[in-house]
C-alpha positions as CSV (number, residue, x, y, z in Angstrom):
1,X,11.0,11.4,0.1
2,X,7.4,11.5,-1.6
3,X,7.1,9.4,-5.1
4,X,5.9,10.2,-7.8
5,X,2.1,8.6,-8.4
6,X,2.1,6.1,-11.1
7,X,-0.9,7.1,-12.6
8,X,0.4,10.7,-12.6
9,X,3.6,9.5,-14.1
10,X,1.6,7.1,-16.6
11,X,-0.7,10.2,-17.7
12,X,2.4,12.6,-18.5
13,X,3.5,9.6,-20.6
14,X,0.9,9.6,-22.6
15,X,0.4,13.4,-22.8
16,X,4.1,13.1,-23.9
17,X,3.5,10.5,-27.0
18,X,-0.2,12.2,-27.7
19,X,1.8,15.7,-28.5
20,X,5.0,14.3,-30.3
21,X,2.2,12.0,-32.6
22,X,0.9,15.5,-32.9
23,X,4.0,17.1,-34.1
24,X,4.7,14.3,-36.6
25,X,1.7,14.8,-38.5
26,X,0.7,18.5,-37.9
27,X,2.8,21.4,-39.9
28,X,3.2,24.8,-38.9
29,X,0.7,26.5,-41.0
30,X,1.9,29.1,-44.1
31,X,-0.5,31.9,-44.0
32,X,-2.7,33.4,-46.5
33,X,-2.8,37.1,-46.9
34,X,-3.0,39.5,-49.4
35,X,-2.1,42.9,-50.0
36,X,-3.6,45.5,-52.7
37,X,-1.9,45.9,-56.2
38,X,-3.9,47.2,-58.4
39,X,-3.9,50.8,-59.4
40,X,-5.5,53.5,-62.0
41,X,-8.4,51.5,-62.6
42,X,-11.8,52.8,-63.0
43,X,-15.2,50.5,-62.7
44,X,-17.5,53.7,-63.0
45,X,-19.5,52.6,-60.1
46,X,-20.7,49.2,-61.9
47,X,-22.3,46.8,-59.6
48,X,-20.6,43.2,-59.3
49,X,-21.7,39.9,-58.2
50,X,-19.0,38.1,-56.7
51,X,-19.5,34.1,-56.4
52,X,-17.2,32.9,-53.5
53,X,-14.4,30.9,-55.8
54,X,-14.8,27.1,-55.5
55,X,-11.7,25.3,-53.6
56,X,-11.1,22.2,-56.4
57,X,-7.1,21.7,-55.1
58,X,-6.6,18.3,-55.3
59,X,-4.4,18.6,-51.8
60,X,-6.1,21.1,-49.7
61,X,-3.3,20.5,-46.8
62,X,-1.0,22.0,-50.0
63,X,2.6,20.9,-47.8
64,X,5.9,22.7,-48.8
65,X,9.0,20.9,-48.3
66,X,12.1,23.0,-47.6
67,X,15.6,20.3,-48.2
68,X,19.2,20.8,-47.8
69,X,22.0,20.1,-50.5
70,X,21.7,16.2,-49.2
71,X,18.1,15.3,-50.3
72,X,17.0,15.6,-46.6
73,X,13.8,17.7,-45.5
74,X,14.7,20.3,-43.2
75,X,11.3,21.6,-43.1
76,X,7.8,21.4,-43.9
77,X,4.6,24.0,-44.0
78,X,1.2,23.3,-44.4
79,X,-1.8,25.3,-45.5
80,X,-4.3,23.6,-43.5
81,X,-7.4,24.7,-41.8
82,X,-7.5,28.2,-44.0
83,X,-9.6,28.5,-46.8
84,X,-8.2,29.2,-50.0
85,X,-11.2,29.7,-51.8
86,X,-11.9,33.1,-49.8
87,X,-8.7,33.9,-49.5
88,X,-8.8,34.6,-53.9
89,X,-12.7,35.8,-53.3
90,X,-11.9,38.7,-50.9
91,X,-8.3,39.5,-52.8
92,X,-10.7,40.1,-56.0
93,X,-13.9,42.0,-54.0
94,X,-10.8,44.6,-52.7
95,X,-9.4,45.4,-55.3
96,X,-12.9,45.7,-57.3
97,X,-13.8,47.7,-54.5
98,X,-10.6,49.8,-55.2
99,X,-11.4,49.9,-58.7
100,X,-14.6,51.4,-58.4
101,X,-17.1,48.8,-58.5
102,X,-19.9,48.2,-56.2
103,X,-19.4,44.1,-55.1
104,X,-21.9,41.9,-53.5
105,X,-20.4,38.7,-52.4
106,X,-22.3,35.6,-52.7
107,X,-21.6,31.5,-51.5
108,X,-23.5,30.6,-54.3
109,X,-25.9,31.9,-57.2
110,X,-26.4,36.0,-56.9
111,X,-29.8,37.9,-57.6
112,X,-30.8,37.3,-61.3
113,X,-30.7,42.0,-61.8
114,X,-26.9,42.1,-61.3
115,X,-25.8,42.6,-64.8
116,X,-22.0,41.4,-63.9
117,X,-21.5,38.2,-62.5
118,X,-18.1,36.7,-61.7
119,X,-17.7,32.6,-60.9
120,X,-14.5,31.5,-60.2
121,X,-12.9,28.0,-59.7
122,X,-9.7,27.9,-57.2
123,X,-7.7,25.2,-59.2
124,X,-4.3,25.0,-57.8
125,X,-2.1,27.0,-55.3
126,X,1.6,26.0,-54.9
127,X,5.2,26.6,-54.7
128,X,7.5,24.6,-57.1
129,X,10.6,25.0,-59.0
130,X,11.1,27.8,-61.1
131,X,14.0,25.9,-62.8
132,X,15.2,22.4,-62.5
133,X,17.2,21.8,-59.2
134,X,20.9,21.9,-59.1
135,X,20.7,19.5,-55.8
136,X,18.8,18.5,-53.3
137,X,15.5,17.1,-53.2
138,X,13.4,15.6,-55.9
139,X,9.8,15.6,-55.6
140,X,8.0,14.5,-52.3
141,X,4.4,14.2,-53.1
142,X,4.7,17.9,-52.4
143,X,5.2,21.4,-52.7
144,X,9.1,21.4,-53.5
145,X,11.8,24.2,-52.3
146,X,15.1,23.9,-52.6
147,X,18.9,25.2,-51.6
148,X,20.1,24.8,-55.0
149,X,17.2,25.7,-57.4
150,X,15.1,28.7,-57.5
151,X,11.5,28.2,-56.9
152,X,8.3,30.3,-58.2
153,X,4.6,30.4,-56.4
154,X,1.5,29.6,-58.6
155,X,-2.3,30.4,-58.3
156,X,-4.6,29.2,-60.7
157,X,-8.2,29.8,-61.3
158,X,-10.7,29.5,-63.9
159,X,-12.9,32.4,-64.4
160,X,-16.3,32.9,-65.7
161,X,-17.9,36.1,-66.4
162,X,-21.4,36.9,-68.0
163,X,-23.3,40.1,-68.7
164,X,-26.9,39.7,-68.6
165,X,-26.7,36.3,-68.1
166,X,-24.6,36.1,-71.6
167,X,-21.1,34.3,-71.3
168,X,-18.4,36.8,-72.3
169,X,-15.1,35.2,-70.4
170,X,-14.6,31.7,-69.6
171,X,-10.7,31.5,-69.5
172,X,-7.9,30.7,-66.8
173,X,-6.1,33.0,-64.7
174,X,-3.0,32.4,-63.5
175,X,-0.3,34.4,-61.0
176,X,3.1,34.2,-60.0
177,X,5.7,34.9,-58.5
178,X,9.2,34.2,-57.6
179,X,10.4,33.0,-54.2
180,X,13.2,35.5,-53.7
181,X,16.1,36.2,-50.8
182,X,16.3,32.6,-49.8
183,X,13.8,30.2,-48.3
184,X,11.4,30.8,-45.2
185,X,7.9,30.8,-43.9
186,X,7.7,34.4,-44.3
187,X,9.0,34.6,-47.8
188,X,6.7,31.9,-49.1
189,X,4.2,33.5,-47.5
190,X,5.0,36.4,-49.5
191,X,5.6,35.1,-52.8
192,X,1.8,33.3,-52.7
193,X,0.8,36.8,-51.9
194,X,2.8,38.3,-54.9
195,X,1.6,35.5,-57.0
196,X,-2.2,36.5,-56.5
197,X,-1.4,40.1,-56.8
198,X,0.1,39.2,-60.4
199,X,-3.1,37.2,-61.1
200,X,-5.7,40.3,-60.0
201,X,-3.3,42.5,-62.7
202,X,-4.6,40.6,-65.2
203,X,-8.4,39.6,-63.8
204,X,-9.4,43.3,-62.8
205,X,-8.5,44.8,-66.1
206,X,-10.7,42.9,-68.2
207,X,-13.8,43.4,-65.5
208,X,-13.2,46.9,-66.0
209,X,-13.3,46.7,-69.9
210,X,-16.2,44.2,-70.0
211,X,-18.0,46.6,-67.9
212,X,-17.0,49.6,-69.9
213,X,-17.9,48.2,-73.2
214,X,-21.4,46.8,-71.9
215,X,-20.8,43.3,-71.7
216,X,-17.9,43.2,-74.6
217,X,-14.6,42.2,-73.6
């Protein structure tokens, strides 16, 4: 009967601990998406510069914790390794796009002609507690969902526009959205994607007006 190397069994060891350190610090990842919302809206063919919005979260790993009625986390999701800050930039250029502007995206300053010019700051993007919790876990350092609370989904940005160079908007915007039908990767997933649909509802209309009205909002 042939036995086992002990280096072999030595390396499969520590291939073993190397992937279950692995597991104990890496989260499976909620993904960032984004679907169209915005309808009957008319930019008249205006050109827009887009700056790319500027990721300022505080915890870019952004963890949700998902506990049962005994305080104990059941789960955990991570946005990690995804960037945020595009992920609000190209939500906004579609649905200008859709609206009938003509959008040139830029990482940083955009050509001095370009009469509208949109910066944006990415300030926060979270799930929480829409209400206080009626058990289960308190805060973790985290992004809290729990059994017996319902919980919302937040994203926050603060926008500034000029016209010619002029300041006309310099304000936050901020989406959201409940976390409905119970608790799972795919429904958070959809409520951050409901919560930045509910913040281009309110960002798109006055880009239209302030275009409209030649710089007025």
């Amino acid at each position: 009967m042939r036995r086992t190397p002990r280096l072999l069994v030595l390396a499969l060891l520590l291939v073993f601990a190397a992937l279950l350190t692995n597991c104990a610090t890496r989260y499976p990842p909620l993904n960032l998406w984004y679907d169209s919302a915005v309808r009957g809206l008319d930019g008249g063919g205006s050109n827009v510069a887009l700056v790319k919005f500027t990721d300022m979260r505080e915890d870019t790993d952004t963890l949700v914790f998902q506990c049962n009625s005994t305080r104990e986390v059941t789960r955990r999701w991570a946005i990690h390794e995804q960037d945020a800050g595009a992920w609000v930039t190209n939500a906004l250029a579609e649905e200008l796009e859709k609206s009938g502007f003509l959008v040139d995206k830029y990482h940083d300053a955009p050509a001095r002609e370009t009469k509208l010019v949109v910066n944006c700051i990415l300030y926060e993007t979270y799930i929480d507690y829409d209400e206080p919790p009626t058990r289960g876990c308190g805060c973790l350092g985290g992004i809290i969902a729990d059994i017996g609370s319902r919980c919302g989904a937040w994203v926050k940005s603060h926008v500034a526009i000029e016209w010619n160079g002029i300041p006309v908007i310099n304000q936050q915007y901020i989406g959201h959205a409940q976390v409905s039908g119970g608790q799972s990767r795919g429904r958070f997933e959809r409520a951050l994607n409901n919560a930045l649909q509910d913040m281009m509802k309110k960002l798109v209309p006055d880009l239209v007006s302030i275009s409209k009205m030649g710089g007025r909002s």
